[in-house]
C-alpha positions in Angstrom: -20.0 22.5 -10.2 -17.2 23.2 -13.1 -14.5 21.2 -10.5 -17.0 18.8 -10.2 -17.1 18.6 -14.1 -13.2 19.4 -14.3 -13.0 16.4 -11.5 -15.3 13.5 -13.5 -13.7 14.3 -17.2 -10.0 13.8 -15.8 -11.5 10.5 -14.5 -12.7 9.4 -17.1 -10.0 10.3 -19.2 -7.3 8.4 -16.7 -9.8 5.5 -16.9 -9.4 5.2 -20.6 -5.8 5.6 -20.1 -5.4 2.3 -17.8 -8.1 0.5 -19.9 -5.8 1.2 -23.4 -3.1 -0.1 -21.5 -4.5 -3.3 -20.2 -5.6 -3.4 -23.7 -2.1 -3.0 -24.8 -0.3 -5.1 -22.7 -2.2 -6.9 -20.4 -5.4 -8.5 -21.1 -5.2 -12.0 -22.7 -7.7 -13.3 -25.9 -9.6 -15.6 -26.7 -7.9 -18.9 -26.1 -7.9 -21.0 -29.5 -8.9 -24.1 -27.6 -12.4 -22.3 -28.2 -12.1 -22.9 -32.1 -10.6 -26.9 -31.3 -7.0 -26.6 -30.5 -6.9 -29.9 -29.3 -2.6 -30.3 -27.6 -2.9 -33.5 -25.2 -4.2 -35.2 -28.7 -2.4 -34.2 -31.6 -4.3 -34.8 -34.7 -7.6 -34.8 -33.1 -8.1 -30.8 -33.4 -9.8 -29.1 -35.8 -7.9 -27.5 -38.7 -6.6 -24.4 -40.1 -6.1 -23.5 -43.0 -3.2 -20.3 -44.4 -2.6 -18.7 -47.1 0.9 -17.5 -48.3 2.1 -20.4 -45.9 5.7 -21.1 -46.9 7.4 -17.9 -45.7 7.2 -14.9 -43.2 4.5 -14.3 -41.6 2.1 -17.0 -43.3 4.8 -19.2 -42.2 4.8 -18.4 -38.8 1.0 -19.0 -37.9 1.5 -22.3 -39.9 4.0 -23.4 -37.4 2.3 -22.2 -34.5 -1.3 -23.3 -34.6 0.3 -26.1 -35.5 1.8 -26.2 -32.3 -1.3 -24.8 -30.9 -2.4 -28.0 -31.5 -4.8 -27.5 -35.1 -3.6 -29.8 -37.9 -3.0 -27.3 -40.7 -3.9 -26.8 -44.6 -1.4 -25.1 -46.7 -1.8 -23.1 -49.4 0.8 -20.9 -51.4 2.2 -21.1 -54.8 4.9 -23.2 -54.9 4.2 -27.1 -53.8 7.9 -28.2 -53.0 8.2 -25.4 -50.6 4.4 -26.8 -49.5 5.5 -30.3 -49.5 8.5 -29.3 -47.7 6.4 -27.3 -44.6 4.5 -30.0 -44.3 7.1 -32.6 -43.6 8.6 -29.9 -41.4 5.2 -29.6 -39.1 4.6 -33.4 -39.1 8.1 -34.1 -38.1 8.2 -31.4 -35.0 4.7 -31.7 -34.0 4.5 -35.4 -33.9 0.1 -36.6 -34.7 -0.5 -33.2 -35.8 -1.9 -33.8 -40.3 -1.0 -31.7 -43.0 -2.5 -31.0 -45.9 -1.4 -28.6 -48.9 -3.0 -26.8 -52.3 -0.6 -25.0 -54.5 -2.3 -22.1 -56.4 -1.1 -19.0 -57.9 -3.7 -16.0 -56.3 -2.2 -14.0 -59.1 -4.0 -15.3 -61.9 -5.9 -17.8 -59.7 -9.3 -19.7 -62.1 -12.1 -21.0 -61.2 -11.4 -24.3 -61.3 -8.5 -23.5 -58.9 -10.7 -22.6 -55.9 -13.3 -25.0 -56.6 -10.3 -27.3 -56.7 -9.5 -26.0 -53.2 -12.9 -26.0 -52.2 -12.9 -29.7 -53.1 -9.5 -30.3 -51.4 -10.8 -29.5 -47.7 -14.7 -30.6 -48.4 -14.0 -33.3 -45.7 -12.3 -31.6 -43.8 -13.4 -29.6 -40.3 -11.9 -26.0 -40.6 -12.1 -24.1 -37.8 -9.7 -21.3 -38.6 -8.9 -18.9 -41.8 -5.9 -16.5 -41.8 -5.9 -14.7 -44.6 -2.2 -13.6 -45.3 -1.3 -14.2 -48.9 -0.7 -10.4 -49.8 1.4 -8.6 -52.6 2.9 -5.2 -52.4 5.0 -2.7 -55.0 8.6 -3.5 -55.4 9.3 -0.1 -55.0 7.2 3.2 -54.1 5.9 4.6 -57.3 3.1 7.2 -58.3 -0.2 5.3 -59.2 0.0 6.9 -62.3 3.8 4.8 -63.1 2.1 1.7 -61.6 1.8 -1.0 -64.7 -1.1 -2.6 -65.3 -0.2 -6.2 -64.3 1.4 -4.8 -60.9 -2.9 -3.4 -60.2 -3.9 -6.6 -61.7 -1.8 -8.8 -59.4 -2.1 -6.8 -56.1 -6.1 -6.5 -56.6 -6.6 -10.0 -57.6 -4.1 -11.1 -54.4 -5.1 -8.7 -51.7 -8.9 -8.7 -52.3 -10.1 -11.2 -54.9 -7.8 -14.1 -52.9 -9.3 -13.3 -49.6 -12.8 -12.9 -50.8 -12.7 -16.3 -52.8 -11.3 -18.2 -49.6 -13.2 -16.6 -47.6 -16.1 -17.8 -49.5 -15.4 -21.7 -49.5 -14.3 -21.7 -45.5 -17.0 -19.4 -43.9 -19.4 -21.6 -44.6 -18.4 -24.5 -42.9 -17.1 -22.0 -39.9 -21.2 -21.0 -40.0 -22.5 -24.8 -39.8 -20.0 -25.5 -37.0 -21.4 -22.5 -35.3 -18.0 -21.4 -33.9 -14.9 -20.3 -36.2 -12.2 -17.6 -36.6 -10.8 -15.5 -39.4 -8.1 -13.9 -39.2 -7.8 -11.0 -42.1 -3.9 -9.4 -42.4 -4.7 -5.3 -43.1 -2.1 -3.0 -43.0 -1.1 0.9 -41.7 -1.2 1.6 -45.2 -4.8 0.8 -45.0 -5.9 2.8 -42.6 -3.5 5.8 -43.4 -3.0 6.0 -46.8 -0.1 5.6 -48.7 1.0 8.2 -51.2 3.4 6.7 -53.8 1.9 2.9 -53.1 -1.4 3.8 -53.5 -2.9 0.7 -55.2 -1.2 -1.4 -52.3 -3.1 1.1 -49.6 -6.3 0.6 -51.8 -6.5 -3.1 -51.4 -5.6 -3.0 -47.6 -8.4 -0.1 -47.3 -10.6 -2.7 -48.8 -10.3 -5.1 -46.1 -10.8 -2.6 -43.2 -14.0 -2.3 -44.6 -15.2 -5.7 -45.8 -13.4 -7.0 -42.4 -16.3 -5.3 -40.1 -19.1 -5.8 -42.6 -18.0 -9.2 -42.1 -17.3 -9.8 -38.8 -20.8 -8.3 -37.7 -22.8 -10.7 -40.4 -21.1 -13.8 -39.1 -21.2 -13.0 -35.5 -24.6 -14.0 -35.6 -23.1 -17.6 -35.9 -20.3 -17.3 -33.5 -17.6 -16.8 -36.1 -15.3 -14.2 -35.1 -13.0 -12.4 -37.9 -10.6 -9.6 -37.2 -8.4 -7.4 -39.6 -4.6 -7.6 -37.8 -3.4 -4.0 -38.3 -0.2 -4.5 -39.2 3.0 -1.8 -39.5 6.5 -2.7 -40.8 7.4 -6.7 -40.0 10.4 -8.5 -41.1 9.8 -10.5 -44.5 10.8 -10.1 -47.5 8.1 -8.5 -48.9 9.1 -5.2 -46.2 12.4 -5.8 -47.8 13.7 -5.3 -43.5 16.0 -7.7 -42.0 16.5 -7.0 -38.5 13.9 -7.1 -36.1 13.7 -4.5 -33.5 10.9 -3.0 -30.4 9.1 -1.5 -33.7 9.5 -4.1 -36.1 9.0 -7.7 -34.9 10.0 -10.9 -36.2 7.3 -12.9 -37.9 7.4 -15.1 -34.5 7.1 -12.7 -32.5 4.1 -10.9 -34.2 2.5 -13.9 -34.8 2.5 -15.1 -31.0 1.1 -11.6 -30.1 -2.0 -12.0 -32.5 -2.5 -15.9 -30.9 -2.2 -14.4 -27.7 -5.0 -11.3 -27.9 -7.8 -12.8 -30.5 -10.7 -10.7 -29.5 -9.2 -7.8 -28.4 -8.6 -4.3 -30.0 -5.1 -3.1 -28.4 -4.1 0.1 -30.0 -7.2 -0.4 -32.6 -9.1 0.3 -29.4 -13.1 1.6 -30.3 -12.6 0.3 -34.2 -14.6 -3.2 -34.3 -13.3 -6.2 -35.4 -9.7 -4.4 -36.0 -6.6 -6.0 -33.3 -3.2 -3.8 -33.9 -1.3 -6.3 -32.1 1.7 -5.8 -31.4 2.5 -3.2 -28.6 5.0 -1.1 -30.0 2.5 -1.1 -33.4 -0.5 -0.5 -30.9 0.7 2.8 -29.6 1.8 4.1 -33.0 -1.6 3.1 -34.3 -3.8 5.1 -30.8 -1.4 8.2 -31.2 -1.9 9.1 -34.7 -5.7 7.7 -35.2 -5.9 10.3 -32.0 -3.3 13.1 -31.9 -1.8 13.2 -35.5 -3.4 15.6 -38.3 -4.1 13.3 -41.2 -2.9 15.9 -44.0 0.7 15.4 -41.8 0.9 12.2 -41.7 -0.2 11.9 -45.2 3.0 14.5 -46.3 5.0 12.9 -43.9 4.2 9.1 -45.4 4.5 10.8 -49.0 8.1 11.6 -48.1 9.7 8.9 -46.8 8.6 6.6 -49.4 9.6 9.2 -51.3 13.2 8.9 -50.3 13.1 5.2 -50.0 12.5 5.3 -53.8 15.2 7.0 -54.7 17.1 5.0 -52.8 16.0 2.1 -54.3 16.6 3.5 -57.7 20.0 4.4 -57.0 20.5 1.1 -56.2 19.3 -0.7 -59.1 21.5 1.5 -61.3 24.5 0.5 -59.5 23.5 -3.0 -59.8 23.4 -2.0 -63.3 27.0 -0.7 -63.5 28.3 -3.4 -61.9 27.1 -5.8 -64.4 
């Protein structure tokens, strides 16, 4: 009987083995025609609309659910660098519409998301990717982090995404079939000693991601937090791109091509990690890592990287 036993738990455990990697690497998502991609008629799709669209990885799904064939609505800060997208999609992606709202999440009014709120009114939004984000420049103790640094990061990691959320769900609800798409972080689900208001904020939407996702189900509307480790973009500060650390492209064409999956967030709901490489990381230490490690083990290497950073400023300093 205990071979028996022995016998059925090994089974099992090699069937969750060749599950996580079909997860991983294998099985496809949701295809976005579900949400109205519409590609043999540009222009006649639905729309999506993202946030922090003029660089990185905001960038990126601009450009490729563009392709994908939605007609997309920009919104970031600065409106030349909008403007400038926009041309940019309409001129590759010939039919495809653009549309574009500048507004500063940072210190973002009332009147500025009822002004977006007014701004896509007509419009029929299918998908939300909520990317805009903010980070420290540099790891610091909560205790050195100034005011207006917890100000901007709260107001632009959870107040932004809350706000948008609020004027597209909605109309995700009445069309009885949407997506959003949430951008969380390790530092999230880890912790972060030394960026601990950034962790905050991304711990935030792991949260009010699968409170979420399981209210609007109800109405079709699917919403996932996108796990995320490092990625290039400037606000990483990492230029090259490597197995560990993808492009913005790259990462951005993994989360089009698994929407509805888990991958390494495998057993969390409405959580994707993914890219592979990310999707490992995050299965082996949510299952084999001690937490106090990887907490002291987080706590000093952003130690070091601020030292790093601070030696660097100081010879800037010299140098001038």
């Amino acid at each position: 009987m205990l071979t028996a036993v022995g016998g059925i738990i090994v089974l099992a455990v090699l069937l969750y083995l060749v599950y996580l990697v079909l997860e991983i690497h294998v099985l496809p998502g949701v295809p976005l025609t579900t949400y109205g991609a519409n590609t043999k008629s540009p222009g006649a799709g639905s729309w999506a609309l993202v946030t922090g669209a003029t660089d990185g990885i905001g960038r990126a799904f601009a450009v490729q659910l563009a392709r994908s064939g939605f007609n997309i609505v920009l919104v970031s800060r600065t409106k030349t660098k909008l403007e400038d997208l926009g041309r940019e999609i309409q001129s590759k992606y010939v039919g495809i519409k653009t549309a574009v709202y500048p507004i500063d999440f940072s210190n973002a009014t009332v009147a500025d998301y009822e002004g977006l709120g007014r701004a896509i009114n007509h419009l029929d939004v299918a998908v939300l990717v909520n990317n805009v984000g903010a980070s420290h420049n540099m790891p610091e103790s909560f205790l050195e982090t100034s005011d207006l640094d917890i100000q901007n990061m709260v107001n632009i990691n959870v107040t932004a995404t809350m706000q948008v959320t609020k004027l597209v769900a909605p109309k995700l609800v009445a069309r009885k079939r949407g997506l959003v798409l949430n951008l969380g972080s390790f530092a999230g689900q880890w912790g972060n000693p030394l960026m601990a208001t950034y962790a905050g904020t991304k711990s935030f939407l792991i949260g009010w991601t699968a409170a979420l996702g399981e209210e609007l189900s109800r109405d079709k509307v699917d919403v996932q937090l996108l796990n995320t480790y490092f990625v290039v973009s400037s606000m990483s500060k990492i230029r090259k791109s490597s197995a560990m650390i993808p492009s913005p492209d790259s990462f951005v064409k993994s989360v089009l091509s698994r929407i509805g999956r888990s991958s390494g967030a495998l057993g969390r709901p409405y959580t994707l990690t993914p890219w592979p490489a990310h999707a490992w990381l995050d299965w082996a230490t949510s299952h084999l890592v001690p937490g106090a490690f990887l907490l002291q083990k987080i706590y000093d290497y952003n130690l070091g990287t601020r030292k790093r950073a601070i030696r660097k400023v100081e010879q800037l300093a010299k140098r001038a």
